[in-house]
C-alpha positions as CSV (number, residue, x, y, z in Angstrom):
1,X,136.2,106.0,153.4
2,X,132.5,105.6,154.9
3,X,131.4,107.3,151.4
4,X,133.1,105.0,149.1
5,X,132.0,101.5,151.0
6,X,128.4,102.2,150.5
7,X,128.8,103.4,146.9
8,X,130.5,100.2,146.5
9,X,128.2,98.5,148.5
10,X,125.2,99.9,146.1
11,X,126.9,98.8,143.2
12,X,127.0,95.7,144.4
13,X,123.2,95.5,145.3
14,X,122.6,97.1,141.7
15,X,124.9,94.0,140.1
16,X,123.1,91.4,141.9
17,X,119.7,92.2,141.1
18,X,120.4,93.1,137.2
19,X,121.8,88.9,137.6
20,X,119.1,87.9,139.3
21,X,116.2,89.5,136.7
22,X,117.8,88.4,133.6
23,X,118.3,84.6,134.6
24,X,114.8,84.5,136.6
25,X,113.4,85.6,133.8
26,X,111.9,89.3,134.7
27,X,114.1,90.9,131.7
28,X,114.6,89.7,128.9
29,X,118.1,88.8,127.8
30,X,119.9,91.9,125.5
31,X,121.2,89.2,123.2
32,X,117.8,87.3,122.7
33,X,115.5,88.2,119.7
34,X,116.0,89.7,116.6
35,X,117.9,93.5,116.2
36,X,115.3,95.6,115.8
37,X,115.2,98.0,112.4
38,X,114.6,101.5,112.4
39,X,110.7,101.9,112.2
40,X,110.1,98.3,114.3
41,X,108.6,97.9,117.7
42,X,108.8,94.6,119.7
43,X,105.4,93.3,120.9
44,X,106.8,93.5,124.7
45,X,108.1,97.1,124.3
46,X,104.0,97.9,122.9
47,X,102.2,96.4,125.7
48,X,100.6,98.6,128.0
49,X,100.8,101.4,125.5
50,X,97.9,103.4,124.2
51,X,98.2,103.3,120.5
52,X,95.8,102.9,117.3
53,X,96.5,99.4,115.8
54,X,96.2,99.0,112.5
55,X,95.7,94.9,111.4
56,X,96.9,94.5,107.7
57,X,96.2,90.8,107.6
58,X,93.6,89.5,105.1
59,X,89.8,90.1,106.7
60,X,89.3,86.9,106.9
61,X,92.4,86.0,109.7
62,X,91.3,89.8,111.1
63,X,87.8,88.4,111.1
64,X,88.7,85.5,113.5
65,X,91.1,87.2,116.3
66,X,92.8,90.2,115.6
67,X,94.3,92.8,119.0
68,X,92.0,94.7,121.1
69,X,90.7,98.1,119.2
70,X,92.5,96.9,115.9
71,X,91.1,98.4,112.4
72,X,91.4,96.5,109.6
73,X,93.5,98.1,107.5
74,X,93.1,96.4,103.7
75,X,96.3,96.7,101.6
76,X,94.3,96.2,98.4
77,X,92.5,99.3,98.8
78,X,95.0,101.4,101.0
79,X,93.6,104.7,100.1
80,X,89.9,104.1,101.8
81,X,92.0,102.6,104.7
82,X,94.1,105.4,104.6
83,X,90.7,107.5,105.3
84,X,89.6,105.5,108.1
85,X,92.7,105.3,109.7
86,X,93.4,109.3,109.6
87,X,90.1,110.1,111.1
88,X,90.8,107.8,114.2
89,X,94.4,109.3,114.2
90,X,92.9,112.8,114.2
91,X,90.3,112.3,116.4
92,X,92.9,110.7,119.0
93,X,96.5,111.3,118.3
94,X,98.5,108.6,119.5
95,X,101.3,106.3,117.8
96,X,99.7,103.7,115.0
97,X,101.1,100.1,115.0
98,X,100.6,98.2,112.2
99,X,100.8,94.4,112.1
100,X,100.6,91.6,109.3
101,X,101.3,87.8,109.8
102,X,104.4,87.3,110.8
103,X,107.9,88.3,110.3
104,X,107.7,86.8,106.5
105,X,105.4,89.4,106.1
106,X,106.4,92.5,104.2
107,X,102.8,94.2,104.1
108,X,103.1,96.3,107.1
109,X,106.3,97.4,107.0
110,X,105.8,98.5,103.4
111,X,102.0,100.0,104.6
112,X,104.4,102.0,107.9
113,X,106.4,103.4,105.3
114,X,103.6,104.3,103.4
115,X,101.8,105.7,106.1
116,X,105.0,108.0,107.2
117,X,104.4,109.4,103.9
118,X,100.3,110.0,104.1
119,X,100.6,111.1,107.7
120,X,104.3,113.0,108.3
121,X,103.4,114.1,111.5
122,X,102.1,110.9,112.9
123,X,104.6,108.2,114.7
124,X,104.0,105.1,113.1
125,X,105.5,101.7,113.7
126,X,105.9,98.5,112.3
127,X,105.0,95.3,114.9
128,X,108.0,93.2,114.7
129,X,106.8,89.5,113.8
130,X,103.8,90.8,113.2
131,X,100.8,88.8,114.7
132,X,102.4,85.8,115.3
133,X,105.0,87.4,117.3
134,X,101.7,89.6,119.6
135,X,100.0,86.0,120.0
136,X,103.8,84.8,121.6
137,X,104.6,87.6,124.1
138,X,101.0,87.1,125.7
């Protein structure tokens, strides 16, 4: 009988402070935000990660701001970005994130995909809302 109060009593404790992150805002809510697609990251679930970014904005938005470390990856000329990009993959192999604008933006998801193609053996995802969405979790 002892057994059973405390696992209920844990359960309980567990329960209360699930409620108390997710309206105090320490988790964010499950059924906030967009569903993620297969390839996607979310700008919280990145941070704190050690990754190579890759920016696929125009240089002149990656020449303002762009994110800590970032290369600029140019979609006109993806094959010389391709070269630069490999090298600092091979040299450090770690997952690649690659960004554009915002959501709107189709550039870096079609670049990911492109990339999975270059680089099989590299894990490489696509920043969900893109810049715009980085700029909003910090």
């Amino acid at each position: 009988m002892s057994l059973l109060r405390e696992f209920f009593l844990l359960g309980i404790l567990v329960l209360a402070g699930a409620i108390v992150s997710l309206f105090l805002g320490w988790a964010s809510h499950p059924w906030h935000g967009l569903p993620i697609k297969p390839g996607e990251i979310r700008a919280e679930d990145v941070r704190g990660l050690d990754v190579l970014w890759l920016d696929a904005r125009p240089e002149s938005a990656y020449a303002k701001a762009h994110i800590k470390s970032a290369l600029w990856f140019n979609p006109e000329d993806p094959e010389a970005a391709l070269l630069l990009a490999a090298d600092a993959w091979l040299t450090d192999p770690k997952p690649i994130v690659i960004y554009c604008a915002s959501e709107s933006c189709a550039t870096s998801g079609e670049l990911a995909e492109w990339l999975r193609i270059q680089l099989p053996d590299a894990e490489i995802y696509n920043l969900q809302g893109g810049w715009a969405a980085w700029q909003k979790s910090e």
